[in-house]
N, C-alpha and C positions, 0 to 999 in steps of 0.2 A: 552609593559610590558611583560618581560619574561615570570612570572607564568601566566599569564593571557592566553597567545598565548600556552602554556602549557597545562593548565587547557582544554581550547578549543578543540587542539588535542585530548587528552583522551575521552571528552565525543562526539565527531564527530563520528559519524558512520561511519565505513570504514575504520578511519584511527587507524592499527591495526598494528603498526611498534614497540611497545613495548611490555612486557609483562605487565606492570601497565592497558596497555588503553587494550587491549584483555582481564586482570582480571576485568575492569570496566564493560566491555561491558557483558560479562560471567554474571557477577553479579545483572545488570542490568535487563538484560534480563531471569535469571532466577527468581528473585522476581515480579516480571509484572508477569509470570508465575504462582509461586504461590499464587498471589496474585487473580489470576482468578479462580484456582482450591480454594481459601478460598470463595470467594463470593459464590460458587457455593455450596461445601459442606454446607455455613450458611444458607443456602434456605432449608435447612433440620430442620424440628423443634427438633427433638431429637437430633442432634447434636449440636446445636445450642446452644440450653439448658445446654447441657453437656458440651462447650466448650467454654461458652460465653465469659467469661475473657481473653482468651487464643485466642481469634478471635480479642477483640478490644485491646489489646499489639501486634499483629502481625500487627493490622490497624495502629497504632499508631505509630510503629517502619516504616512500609511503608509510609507515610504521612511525617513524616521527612524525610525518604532517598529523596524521589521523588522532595517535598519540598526544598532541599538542591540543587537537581539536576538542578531543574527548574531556581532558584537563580544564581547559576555559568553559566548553560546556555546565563541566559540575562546577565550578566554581561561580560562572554567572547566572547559575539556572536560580538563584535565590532571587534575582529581579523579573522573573517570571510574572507579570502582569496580570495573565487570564489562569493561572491557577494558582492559589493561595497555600496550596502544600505544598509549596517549594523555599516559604519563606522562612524558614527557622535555618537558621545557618548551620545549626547541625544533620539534625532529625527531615529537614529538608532538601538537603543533598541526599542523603540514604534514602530516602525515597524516590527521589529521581535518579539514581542509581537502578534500581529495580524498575523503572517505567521501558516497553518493549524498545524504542528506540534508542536510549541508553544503554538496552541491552545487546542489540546489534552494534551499537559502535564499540561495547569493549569486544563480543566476538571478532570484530576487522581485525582488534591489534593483539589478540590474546594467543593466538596459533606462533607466531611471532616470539615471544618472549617467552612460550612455552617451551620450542625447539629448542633454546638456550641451556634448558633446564631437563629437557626429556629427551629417550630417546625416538621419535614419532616417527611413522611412518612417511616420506615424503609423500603419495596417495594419499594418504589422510591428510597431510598439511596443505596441499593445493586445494583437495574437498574443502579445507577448511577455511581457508582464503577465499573460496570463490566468495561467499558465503559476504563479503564486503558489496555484491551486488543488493543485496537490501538495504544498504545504506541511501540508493537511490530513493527509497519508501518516501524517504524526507525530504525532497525537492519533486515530487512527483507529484502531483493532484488527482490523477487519474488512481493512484497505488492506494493515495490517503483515505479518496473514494472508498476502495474497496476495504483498507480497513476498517472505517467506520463502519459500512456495512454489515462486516464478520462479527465485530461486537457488538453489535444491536441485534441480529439475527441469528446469535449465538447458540441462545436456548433452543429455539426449533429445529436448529441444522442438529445440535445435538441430541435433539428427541431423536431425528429421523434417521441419524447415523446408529442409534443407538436400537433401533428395531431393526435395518437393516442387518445388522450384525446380528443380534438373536435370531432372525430370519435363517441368515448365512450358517450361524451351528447350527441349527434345528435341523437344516436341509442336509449338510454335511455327515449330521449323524444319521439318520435316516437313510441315504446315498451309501453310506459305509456300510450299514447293517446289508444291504441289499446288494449291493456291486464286490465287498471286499472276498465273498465266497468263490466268487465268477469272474475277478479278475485281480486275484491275490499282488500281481506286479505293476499294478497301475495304481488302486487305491489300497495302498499298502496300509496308509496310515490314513488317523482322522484329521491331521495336517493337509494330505491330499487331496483329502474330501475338501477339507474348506477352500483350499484352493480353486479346485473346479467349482464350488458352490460361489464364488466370488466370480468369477468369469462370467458363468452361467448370469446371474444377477444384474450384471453389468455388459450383458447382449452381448462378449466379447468374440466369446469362443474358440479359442484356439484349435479343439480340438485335439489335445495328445490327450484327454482325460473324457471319455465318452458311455455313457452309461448303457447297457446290452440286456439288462433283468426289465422284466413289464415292469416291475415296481419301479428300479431305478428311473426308467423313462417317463414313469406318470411323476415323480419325482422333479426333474431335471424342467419337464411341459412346467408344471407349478410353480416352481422357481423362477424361470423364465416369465412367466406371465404375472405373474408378483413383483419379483425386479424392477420390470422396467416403471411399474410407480414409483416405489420405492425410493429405486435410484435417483427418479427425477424429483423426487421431494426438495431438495437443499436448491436444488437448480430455481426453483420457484421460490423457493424461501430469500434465495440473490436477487431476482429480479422483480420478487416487489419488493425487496428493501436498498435494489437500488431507485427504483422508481419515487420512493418516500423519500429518500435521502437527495436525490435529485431536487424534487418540489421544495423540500425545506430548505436548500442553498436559493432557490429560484427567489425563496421566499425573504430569504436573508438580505438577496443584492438587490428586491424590489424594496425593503427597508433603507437602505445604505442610499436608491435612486430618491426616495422619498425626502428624507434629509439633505441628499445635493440640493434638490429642487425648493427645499421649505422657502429660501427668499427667493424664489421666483428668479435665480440667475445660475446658471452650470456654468461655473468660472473654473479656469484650468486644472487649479489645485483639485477641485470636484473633480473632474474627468482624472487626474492619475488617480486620486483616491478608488473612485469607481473602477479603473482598469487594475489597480491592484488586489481588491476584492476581487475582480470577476478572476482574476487568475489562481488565489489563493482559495476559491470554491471551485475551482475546477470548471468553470460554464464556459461553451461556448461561444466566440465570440457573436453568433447568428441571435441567440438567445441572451446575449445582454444587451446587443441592438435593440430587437423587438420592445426588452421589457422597457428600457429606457423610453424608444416614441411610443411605446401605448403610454407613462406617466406623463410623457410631456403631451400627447393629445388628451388625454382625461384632463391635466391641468388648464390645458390653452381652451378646454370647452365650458372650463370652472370660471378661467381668470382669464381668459383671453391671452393665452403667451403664445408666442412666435414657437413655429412647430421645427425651427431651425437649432436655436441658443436656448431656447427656455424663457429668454425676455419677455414681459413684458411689452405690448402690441402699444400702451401709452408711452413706453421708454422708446420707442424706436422712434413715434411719432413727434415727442418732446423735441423743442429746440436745443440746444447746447446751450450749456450754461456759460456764459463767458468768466474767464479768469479772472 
């Protein structure tokens, strides 16, 4: 269906080849905007107060956009191009239903149409609104970065989350056994303990929770000195899987330079193509320079092209063909 494969394109992120889908996206992502600078100013009483009407018409105006958004979303999500589980016009909307950014857009309009129906706490209903700031995830590059990351890196972040924590009761019960006789008002409970064993772990230390027994203290040294590996596990586990993640978009747009370049000419359509990848990977623009003239001097030292346009050094020196 034409409008449909239409529709789709425009609210796609990335795909920015009109000026319609660029005004969408603009749009888009300027009311997610201000729709977080409104939740935040309403946490003001005196504004609040002064503006109350004028706060649920702008809620109300956002709630339909979003609302409308979410609608054509599932609906065009069947012409989905780069994923095939979206094409059964049943079973593939219910899937994309359940996919994370699907599930953030109905969280933006669901607090909304709850309050209609419940009685919520206003506190909980602006928590709940903020919460429309992850909508940014999906015009972000930098965000989408990172989630890729967290899902490819998922399994080690959760080995290492997952020792840390046994670390944390182990230490907690031990700290209790030792501190609970010698300071019955401090670590009351083994809640307590874990609290300071979390602290402790994570270099914080506040200090209202301090252990006074030898034991407790060889205790509290050993947690401390375990922690701080620990802790920095997942930290590492980010930054070489931004590093991989990084290389294989590098990898991607030296693909993408490859193909402008295959006849030997980087004609306009080529350069938006390439500037829409390089934005849609996230690269900068310093690092899509580079890769671009390293292809075009690897090519011009293959084939002799002009280290300007990608030409051809025979094309430039060609006469004109007359009319």
């Amino acid at each position: 269906m034409p409008w449909r494969k239409r529709i789709f394109d425009i609210l796609e992120a990335g795909r920015r080849d009109t000026p319609f889908a660029r005004a969408a996206d603009i749009f888009l992502m300027a009311l997610i905007s201000l729709n977080v600078v409104a939740v935040i100013l309403e946490s003001i009483p005196e504004i609040e107060t002064a503006y109350r009407n004028r706060f649920y018409a702008f809620e109300a105006f956002s709630v339909l956009v979003f609302t409308a958004e979410y609608i054509l979303r599932l609906w065009s999500c069947v012409d989905h191009d780069r994923d095939g589980r979206f094409r059964h016009p049943v079973w593939g909307r219910l899937r994309y239903m359940v996919t994370p950014m699907a599930l953030i857009d109905l969280l933006a309009i669901l607090p909304f149409y709850l309050s209609m129906f419940l009685a919520i706490d206003l506190r909980v209903l602006r928590a709940l609104r903020l919460l429309r700031i992850f909508k940014l995830t999906r015009y972000s590059s930098a965000m989408t970065l990172l989630l890729d990351v967290l899902r490819e890196e998922f399994r080690p972040i959760l080995t290492a989350v997952f020792i840390s924590t046994l670390l944390a009761l182990i230490a907690a019960n031990l700290v209790f056994l030792a501190e609970h006789p010698a300071q019955p008002e401090k670590f009351r409970t083994i809640p307590d303990a874990i609290w300071w064993a979390v602290i402790t772990m994570t270099t914080v230390g506040y200090g209202d929770l301090i252990p006074v027994t030898p034991f407790g203290k060889v205790i509290g040294g050993i947690v401390s000195v375990i922690g701080i590996g620990m802790v920095a596990l997942p930290a590492g586990f980010l930054a070489s899987g931004f590093a991989a993640a990084l290389h294989r978009r590098r990898i991607i747009y030296k693909g993408m330079v490859d193909q402008a370049l295959a006849d030997g000419v980087l004609s306009a359509e080529d350069e938006r193509r390439l500037e829409d990848t390089r934005k849609r990977l996230g690269l900068d623009e310093e690092d899509a320079a580079e890769i671009l003239s390293s292809e075009i001097r690897q090519r011009r030292g293959r084939l002799d092209l002009c280290p300007h346009c990608g030409k051809s050094l025979a094309q430039h020196d060609a006469p004109a063909t007359p009319e």
